[in-house]
PDB file as gemmi writes it, atoms N, CA and C in Angstrom:
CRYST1    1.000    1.000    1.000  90.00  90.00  90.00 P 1                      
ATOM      1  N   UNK A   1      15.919  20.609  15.744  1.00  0.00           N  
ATOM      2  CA  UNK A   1      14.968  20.768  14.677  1.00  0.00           C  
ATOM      3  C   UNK A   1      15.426  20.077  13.398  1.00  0.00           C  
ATOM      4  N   UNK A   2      16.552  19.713  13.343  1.00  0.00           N  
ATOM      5  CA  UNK A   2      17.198  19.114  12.450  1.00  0.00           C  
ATOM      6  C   UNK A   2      16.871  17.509  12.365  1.00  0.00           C  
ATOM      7  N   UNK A   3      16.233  17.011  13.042  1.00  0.00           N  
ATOM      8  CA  UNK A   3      16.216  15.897  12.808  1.00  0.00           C  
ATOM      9  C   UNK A   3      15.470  15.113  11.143  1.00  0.00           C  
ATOM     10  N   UNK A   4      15.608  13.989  11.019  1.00  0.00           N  
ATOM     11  CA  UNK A   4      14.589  14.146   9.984  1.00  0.00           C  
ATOM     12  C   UNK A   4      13.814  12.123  10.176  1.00  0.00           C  
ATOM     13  N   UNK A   5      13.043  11.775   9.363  1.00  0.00           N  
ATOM     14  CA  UNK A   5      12.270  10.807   9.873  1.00  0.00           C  
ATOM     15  C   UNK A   5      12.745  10.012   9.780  1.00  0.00           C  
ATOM     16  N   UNK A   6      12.841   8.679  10.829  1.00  0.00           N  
ATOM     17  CA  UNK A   6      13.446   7.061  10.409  1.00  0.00           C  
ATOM     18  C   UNK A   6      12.495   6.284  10.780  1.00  0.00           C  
ATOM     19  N   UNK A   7      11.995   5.310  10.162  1.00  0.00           N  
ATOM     20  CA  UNK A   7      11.255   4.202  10.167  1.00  0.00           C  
ATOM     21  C   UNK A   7      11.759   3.403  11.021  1.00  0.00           C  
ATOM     22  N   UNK A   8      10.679   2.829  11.671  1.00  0.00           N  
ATOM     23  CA  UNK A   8      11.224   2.050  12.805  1.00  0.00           C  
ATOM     24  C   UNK A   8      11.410   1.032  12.201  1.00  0.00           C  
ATOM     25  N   UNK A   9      12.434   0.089  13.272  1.00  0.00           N  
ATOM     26  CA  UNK A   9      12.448  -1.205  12.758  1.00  0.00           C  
ATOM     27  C   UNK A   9      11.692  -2.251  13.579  1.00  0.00           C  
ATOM     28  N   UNK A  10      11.164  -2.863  13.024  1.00  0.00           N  
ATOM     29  CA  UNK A  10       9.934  -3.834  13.042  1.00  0.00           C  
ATOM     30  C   UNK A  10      11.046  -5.297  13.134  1.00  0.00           C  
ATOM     31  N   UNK A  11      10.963  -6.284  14.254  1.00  0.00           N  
ATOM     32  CA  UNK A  11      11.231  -7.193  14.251  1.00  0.00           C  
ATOM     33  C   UNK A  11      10.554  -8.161  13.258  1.00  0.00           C  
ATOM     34  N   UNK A  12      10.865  -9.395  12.431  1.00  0.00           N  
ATOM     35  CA  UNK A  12      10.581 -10.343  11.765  1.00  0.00           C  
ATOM     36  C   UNK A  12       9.961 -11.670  12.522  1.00  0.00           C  
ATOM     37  N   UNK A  13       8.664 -11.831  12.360  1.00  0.00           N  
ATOM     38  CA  UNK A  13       8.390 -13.336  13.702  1.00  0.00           C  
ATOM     39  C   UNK A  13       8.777 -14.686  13.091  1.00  0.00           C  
ATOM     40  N   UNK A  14       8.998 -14.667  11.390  1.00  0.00           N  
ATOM     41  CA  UNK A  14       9.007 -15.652  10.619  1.00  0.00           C  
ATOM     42  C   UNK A  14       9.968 -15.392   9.361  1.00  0.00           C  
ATOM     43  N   UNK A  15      11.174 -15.199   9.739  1.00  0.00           N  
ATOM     44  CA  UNK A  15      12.418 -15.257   9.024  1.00  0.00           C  
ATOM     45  C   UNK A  15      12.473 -15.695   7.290  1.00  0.00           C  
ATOM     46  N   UNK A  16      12.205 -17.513   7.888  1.00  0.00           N  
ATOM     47  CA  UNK A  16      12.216 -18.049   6.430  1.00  0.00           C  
ATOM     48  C   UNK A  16      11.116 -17.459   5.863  1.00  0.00           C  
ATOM     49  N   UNK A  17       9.823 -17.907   5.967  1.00  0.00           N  
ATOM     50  CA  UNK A  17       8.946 -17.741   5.013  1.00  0.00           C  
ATOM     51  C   UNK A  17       8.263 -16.094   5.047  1.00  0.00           C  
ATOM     52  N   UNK A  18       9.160 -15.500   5.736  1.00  0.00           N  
ATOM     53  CA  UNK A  18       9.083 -13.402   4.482  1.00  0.00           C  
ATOM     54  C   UNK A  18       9.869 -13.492   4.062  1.00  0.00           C  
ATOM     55  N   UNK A  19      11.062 -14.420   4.049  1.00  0.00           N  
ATOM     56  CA  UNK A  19      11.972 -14.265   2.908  1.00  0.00           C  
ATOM     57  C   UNK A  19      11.784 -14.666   2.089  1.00  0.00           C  
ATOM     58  N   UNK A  20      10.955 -16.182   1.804  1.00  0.00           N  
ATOM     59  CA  UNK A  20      10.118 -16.783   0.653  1.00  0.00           C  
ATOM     60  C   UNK A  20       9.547 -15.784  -0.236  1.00  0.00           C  
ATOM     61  N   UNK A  21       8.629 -15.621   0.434  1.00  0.00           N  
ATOM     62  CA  UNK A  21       7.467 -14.522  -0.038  1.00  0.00           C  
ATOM     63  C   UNK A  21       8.174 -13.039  -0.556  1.00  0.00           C  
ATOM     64  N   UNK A  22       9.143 -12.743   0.205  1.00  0.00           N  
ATOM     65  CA  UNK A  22       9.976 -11.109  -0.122  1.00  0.00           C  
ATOM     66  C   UNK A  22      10.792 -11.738  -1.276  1.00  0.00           C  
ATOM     67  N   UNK A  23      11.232 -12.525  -1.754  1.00  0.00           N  
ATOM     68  CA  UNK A  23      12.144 -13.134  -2.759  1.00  0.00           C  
ATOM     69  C   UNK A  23      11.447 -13.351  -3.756  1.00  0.00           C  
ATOM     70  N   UNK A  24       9.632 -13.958  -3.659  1.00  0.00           N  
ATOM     71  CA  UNK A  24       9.172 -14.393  -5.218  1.00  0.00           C  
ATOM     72  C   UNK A  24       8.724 -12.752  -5.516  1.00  0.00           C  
ATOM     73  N   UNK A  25       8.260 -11.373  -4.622  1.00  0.00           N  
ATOM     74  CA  UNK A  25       8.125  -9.963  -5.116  1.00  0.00           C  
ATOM     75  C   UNK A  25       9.315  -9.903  -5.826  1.00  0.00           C  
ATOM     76  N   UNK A  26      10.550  -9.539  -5.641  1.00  0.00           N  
ATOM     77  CA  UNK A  26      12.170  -9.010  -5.867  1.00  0.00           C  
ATOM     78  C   UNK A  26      11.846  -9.803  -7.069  1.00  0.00           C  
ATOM     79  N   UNK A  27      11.638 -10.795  -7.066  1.00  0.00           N  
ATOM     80  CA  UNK A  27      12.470 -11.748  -8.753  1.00  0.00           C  
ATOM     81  C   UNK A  27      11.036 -11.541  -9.312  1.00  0.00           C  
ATOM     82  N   UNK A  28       9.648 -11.052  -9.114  1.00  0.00           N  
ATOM     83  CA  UNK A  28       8.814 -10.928 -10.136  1.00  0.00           C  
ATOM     84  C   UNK A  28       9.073  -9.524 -10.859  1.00  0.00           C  
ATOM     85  N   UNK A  29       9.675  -8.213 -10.066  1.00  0.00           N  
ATOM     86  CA  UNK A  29      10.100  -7.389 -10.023  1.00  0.00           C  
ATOM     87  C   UNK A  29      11.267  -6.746 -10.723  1.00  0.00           C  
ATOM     88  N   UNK A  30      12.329  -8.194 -10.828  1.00  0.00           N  
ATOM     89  CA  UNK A  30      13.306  -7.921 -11.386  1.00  0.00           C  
ATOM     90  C   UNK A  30      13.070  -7.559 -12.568  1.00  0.00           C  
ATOM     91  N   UNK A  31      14.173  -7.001 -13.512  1.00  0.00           N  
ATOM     92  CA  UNK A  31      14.146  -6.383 -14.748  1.00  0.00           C  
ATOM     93  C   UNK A  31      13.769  -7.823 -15.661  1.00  0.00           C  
ATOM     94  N   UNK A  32      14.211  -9.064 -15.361  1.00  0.00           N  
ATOM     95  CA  UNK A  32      14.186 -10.263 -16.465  1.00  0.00           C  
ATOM     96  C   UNK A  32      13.003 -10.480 -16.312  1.00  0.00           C  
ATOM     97  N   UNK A  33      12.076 -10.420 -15.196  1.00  0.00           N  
ATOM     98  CA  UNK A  33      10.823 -10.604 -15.138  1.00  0.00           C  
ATOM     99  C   UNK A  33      10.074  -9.895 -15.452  1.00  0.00           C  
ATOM    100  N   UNK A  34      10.257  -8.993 -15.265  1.00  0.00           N  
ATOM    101  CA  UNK A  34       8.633  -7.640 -14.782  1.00  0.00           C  
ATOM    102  C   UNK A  34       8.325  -7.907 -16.041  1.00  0.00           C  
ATOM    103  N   UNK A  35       8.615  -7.617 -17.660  1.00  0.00           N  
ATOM    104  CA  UNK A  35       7.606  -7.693 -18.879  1.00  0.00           C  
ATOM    105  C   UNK A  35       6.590  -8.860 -18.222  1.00  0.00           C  
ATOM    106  N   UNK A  36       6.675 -10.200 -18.187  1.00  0.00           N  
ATOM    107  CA  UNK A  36       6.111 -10.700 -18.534  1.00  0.00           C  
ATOM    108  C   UNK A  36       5.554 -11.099 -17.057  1.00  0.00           C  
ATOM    109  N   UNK A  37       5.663 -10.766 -16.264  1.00  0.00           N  
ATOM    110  CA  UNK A  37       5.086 -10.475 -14.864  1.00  0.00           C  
ATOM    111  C   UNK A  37       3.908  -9.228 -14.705  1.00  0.00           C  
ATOM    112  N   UNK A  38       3.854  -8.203 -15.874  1.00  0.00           N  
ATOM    113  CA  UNK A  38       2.603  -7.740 -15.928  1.00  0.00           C  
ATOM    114  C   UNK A  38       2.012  -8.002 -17.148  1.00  0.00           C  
ATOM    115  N   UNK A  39       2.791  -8.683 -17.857  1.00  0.00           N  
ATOM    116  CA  UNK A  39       1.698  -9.348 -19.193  1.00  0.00           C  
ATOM    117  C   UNK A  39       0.524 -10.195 -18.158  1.00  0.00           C  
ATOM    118  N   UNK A  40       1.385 -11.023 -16.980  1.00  0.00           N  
ATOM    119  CA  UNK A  40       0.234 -11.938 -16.460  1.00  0.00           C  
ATOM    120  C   UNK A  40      -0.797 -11.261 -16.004  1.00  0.00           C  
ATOM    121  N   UNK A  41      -0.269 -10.493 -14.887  1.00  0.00           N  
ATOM    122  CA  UNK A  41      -1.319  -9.539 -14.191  1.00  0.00           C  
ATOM    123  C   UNK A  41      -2.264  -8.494 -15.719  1.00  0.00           C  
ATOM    124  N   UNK A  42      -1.667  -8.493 -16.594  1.00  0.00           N  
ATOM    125  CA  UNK A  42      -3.358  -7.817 -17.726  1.00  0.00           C  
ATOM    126  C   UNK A  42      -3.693  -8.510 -17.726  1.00  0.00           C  
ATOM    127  N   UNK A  43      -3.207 -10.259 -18.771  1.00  0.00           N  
ATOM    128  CA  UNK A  43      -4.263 -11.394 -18.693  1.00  0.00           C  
ATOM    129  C   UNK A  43      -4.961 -11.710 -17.445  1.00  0.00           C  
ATOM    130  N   UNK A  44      -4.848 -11.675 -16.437  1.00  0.00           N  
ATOM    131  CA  UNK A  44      -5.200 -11.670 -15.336  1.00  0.00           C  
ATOM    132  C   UNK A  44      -6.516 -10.846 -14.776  1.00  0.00           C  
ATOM    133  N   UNK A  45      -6.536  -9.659 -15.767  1.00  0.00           N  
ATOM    134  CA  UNK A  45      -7.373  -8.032 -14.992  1.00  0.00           C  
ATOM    135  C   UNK A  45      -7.409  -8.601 -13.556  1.00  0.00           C  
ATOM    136  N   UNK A  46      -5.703  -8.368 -13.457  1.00  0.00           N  
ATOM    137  CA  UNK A  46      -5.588  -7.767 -12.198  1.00  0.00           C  
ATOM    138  C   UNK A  46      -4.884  -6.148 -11.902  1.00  0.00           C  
ATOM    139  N   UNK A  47      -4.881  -5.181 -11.820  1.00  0.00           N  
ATOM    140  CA  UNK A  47      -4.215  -4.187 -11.316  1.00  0.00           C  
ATOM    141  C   UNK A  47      -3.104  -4.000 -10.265  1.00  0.00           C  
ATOM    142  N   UNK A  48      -2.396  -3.739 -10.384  1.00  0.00           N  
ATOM    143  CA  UNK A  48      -1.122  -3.694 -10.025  1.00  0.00           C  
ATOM    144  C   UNK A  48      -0.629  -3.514  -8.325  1.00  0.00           C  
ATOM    145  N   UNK A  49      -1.852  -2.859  -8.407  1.00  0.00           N  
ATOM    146  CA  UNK A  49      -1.538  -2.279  -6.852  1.00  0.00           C  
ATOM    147  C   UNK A  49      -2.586  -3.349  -6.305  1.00  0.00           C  
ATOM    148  N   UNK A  50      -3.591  -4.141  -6.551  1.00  0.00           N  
ATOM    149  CA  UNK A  50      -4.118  -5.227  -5.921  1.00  0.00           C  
ATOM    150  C   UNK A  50      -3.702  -6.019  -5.738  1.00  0.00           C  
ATOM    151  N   UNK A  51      -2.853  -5.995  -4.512  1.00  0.00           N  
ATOM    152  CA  UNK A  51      -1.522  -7.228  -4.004  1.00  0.00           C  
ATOM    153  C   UNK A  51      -2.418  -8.394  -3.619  1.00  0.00           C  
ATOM    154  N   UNK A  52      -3.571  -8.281  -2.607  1.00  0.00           N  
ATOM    155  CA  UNK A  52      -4.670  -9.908  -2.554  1.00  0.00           C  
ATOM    156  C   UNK A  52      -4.851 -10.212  -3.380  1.00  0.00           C  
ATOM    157  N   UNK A  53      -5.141  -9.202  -4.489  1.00  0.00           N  
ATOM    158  CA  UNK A  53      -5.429 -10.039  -5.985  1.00  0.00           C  
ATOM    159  C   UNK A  53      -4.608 -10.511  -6.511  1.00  0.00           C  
ATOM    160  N   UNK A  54      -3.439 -10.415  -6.746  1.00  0.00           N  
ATOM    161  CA  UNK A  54      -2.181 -10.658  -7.215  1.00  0.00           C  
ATOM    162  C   UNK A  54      -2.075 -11.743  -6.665  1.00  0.00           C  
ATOM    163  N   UNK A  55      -1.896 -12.085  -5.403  1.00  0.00           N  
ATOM    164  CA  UNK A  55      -1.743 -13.310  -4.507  1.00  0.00           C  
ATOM    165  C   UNK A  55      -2.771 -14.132  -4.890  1.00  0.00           C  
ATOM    166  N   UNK A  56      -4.073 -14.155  -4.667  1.00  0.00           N  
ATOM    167  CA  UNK A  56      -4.938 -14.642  -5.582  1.00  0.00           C  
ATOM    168  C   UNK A  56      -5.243 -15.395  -6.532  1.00  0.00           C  
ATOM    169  N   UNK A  57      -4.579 -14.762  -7.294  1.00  0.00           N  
ATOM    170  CA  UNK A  57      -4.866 -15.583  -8.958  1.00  0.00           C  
ATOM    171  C   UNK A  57      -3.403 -16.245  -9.083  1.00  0.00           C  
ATOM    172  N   UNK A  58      -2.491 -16.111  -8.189  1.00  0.00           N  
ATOM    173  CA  UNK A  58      -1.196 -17.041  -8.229  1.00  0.00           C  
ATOM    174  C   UNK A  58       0.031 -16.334  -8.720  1.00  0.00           C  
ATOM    175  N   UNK A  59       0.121 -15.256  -8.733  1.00  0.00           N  
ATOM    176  CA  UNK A  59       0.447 -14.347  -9.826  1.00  0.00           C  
ATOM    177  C   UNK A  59       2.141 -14.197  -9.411  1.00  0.00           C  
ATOM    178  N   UNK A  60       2.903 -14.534  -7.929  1.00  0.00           N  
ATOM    179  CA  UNK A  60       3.516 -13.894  -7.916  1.00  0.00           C  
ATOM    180  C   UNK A  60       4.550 -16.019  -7.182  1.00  0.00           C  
ATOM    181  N   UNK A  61       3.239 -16.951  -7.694  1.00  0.00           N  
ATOM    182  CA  UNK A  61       3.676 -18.550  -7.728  1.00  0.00           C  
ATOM    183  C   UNK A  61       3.033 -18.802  -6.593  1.00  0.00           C  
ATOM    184  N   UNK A  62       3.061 -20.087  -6.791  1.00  0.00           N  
ATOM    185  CA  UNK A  62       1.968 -20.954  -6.283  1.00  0.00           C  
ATOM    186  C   UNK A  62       2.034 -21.268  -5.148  1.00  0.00           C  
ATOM    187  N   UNK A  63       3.084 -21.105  -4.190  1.00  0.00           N  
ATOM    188  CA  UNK A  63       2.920 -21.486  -2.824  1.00  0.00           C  
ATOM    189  C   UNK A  63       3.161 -20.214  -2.229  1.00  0.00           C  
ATOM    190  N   UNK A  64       3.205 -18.807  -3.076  1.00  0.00           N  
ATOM    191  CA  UNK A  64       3.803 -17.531  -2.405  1.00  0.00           C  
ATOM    192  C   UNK A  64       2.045 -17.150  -1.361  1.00  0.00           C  
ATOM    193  N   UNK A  65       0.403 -17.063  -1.784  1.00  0.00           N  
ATOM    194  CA  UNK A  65      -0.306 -17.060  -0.644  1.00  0.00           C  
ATOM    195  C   UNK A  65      -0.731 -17.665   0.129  1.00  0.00           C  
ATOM    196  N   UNK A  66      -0.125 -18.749   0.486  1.00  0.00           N  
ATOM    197  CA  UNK A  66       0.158 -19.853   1.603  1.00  0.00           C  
ATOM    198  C   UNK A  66       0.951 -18.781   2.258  1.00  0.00           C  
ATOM    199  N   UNK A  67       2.157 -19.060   1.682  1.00  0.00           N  
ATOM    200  CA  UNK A  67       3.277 -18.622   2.371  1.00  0.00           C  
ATOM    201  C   UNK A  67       3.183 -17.241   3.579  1.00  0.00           C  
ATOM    202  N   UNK A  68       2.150 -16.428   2.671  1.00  0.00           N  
ATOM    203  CA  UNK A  68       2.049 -15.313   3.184  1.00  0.00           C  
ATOM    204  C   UNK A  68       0.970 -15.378   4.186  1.00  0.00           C  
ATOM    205  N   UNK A  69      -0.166 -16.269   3.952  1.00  0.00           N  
ATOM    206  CA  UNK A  69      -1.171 -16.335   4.843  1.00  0.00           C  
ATOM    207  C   UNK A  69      -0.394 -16.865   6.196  1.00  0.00           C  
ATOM    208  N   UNK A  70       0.603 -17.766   6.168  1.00  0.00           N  
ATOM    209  CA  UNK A  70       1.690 -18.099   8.012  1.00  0.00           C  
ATOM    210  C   UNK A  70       2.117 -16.918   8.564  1.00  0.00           C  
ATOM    211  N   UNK A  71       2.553 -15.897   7.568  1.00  0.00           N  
ATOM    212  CA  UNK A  71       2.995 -14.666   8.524  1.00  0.00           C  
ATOM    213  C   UNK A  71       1.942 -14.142   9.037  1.00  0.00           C  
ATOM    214  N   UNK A  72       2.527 -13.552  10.749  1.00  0.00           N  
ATOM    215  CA  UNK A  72       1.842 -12.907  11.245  1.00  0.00           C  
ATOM    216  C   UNK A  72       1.286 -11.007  10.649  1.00  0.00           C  
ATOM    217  N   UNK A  73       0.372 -10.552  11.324  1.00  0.00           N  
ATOM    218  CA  UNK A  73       0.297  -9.247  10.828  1.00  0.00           C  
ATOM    219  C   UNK A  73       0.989  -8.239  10.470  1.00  0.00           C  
ATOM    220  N   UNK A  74       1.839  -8.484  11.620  1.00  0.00           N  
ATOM    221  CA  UNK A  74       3.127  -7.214  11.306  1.00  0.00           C  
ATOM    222  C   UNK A  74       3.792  -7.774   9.880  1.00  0.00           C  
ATOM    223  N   UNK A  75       3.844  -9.095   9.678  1.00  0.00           N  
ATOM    224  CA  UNK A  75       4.721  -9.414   8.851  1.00  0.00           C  
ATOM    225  C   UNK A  75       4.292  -8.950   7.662  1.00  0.00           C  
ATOM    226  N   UNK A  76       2.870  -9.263   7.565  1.00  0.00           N  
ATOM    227  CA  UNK A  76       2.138  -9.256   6.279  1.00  0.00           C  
ATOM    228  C   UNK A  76       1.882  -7.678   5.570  1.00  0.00           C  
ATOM    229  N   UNK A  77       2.426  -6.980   7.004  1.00  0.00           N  
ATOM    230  CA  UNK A  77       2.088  -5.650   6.418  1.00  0.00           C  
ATOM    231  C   UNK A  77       3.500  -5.222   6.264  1.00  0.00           C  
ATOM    232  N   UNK A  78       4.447  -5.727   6.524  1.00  0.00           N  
ATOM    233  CA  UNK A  78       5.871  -5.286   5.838  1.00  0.00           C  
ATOM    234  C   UNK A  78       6.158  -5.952   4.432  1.00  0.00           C  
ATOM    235  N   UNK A  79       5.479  -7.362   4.158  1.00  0.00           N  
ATOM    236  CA  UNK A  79       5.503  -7.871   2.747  1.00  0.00           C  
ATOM    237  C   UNK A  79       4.605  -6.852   1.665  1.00  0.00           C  
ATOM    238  N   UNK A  80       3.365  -5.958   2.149  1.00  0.00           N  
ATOM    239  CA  UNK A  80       3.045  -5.521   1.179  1.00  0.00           C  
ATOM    240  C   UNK A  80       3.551  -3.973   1.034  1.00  0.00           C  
ATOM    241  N   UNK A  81       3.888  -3.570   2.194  1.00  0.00           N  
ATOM    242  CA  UNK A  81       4.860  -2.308   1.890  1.00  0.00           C  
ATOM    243  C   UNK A  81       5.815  -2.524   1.267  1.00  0.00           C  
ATOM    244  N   UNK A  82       6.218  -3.850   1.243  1.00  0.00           N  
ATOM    245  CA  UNK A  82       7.257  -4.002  -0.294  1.00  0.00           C  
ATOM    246  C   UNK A  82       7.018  -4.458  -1.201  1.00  0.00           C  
ATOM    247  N   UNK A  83       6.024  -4.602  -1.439  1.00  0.00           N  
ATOM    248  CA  UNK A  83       5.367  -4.840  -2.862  1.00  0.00           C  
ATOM    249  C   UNK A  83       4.932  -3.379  -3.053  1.00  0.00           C  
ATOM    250  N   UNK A  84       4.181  -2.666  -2.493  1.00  0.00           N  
ATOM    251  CA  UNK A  84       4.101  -1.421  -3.233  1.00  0.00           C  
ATOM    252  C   UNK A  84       4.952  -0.599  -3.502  1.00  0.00           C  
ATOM    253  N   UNK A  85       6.301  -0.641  -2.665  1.00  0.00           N  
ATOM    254  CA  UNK A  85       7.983   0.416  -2.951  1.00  0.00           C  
ATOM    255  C   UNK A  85       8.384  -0.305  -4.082  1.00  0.00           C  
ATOM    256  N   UNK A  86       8.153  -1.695  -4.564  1.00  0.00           N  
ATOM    257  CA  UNK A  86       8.508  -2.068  -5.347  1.00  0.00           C  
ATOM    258  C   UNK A  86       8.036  -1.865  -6.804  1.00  0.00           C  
ATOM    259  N   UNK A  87       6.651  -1.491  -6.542  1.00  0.00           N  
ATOM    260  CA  UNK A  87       5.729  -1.527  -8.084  1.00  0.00           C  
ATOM    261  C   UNK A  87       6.489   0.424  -8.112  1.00  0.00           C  
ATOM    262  N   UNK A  88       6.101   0.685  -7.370  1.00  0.00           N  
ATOM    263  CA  UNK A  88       7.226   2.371  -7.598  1.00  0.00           C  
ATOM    264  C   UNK A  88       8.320   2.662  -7.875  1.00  0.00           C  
ATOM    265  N   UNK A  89       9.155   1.536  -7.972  1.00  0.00           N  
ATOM    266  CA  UNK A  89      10.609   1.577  -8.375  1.00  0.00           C  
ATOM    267  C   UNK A  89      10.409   1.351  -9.910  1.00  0.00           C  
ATOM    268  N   UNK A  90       9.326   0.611 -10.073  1.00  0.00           N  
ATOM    269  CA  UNK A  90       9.102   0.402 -11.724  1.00  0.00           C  
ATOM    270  C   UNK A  90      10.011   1.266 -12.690  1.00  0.00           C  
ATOM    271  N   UNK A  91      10.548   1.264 -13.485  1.00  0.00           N  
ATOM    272  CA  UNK A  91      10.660   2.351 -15.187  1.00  0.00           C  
ATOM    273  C   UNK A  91       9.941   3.196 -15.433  1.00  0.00           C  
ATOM    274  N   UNK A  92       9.735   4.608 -15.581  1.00  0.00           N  
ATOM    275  CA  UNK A  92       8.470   4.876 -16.389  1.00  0.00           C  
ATOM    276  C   UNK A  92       7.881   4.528 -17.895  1.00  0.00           C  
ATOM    277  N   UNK A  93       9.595   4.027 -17.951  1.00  0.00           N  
ATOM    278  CA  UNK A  93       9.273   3.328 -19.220  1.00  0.00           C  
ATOM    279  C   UNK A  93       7.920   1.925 -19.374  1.00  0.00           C  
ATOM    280  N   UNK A  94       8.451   1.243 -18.326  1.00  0.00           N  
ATOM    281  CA  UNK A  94       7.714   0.365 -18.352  1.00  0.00           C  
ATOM    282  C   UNK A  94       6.180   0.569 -17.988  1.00  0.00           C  
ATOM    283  N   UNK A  95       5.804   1.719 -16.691  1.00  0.00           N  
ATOM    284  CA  UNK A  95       4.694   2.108 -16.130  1.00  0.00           C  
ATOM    285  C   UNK A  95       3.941   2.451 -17.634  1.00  0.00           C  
ATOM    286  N   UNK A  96       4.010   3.361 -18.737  1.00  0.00           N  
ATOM    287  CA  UNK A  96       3.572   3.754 -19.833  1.00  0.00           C  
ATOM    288  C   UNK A  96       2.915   2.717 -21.020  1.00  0.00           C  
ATOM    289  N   UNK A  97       4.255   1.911 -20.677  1.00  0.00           N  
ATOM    290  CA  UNK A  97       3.975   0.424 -21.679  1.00  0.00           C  
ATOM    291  C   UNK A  97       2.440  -0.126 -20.744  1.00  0.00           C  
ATOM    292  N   UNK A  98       2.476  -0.491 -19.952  1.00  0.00           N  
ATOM    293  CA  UNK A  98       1.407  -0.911 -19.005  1.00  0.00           C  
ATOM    294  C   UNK A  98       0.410   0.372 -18.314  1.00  0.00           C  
ATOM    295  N   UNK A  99       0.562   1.015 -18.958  1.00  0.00           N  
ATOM    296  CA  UNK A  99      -0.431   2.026 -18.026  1.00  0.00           C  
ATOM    297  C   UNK A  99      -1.397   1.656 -17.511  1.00  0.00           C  
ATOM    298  N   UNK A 100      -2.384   0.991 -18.265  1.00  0.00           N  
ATOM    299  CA  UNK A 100      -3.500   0.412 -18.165  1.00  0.00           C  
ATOM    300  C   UNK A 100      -3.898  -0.410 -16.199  1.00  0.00           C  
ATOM    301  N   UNK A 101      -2.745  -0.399 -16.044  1.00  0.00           N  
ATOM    302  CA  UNK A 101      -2.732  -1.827 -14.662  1.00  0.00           C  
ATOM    303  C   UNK A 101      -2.505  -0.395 -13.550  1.00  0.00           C  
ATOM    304  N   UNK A 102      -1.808   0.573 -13.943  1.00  0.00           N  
ATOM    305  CA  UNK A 102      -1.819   1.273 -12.912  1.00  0.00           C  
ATOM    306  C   UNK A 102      -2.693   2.591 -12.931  1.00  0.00           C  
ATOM    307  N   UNK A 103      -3.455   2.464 -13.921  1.00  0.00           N  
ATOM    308  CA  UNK A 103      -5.122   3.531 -13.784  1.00  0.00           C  
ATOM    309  C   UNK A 103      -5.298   3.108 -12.602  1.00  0.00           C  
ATOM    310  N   UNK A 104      -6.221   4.345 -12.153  1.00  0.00           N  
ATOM    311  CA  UNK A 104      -7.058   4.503 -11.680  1.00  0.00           C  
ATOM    312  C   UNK A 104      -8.743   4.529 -12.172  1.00  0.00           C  
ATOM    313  N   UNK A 105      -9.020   3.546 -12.730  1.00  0.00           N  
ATOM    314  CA  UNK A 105     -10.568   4.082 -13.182  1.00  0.00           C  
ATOM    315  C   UNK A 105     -11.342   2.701 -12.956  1.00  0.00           C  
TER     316      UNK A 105                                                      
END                                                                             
């Protein structure tokens, strides 16, 4: 009864390019970035948690939804489960400064 939950691990079909794509999230993410990585996304009215949108309007560089459109499904759904663990790791400092991107309304 003791057990408790582990996520499976999901093989990778395309190595380099989720690492492309997992590398421009991490460094938009990073602390030197993120200010001005959601300054874009307000100029943008994009919301935070709209990762197509984000991809979209270029938001996270210019060859990152290419990049992501080659991965297969599984892949694409492990790139945006880390984009969303990632927008949750945020500051609350920073979430407050930006509230606005992570409303709900």
């Amino acid at each position: 009864m003791g057990t408790t939950y582990q996520q499976a691990v999901i093989p990778v079909a395309d190595p380099e390019t989720f690492g492309a794509v997992r590398n421009a999230i991490a460094s938009a993410f990073s602390a030197a970035r993120l200010p001005d990585f959601y300054k874009s996304l307000d100029r943008a009215a994009v919301r935070v948690r709209d990762f197509e949108g984000v991809l979209g309007k270029g938001l996270l560089g210019s060859s990152t939804a290419a990049e992501y459109g080659r991965l297969s499904s599984g892949d694409q759904g492990m790139i945006r489960e880390f984009y969303l663990a990632s927008l949750e790791h945020v500051s609350p400092e920073i979430r407050n400064r930006f509230f606005k991107l992570y409303a709900y309304y």
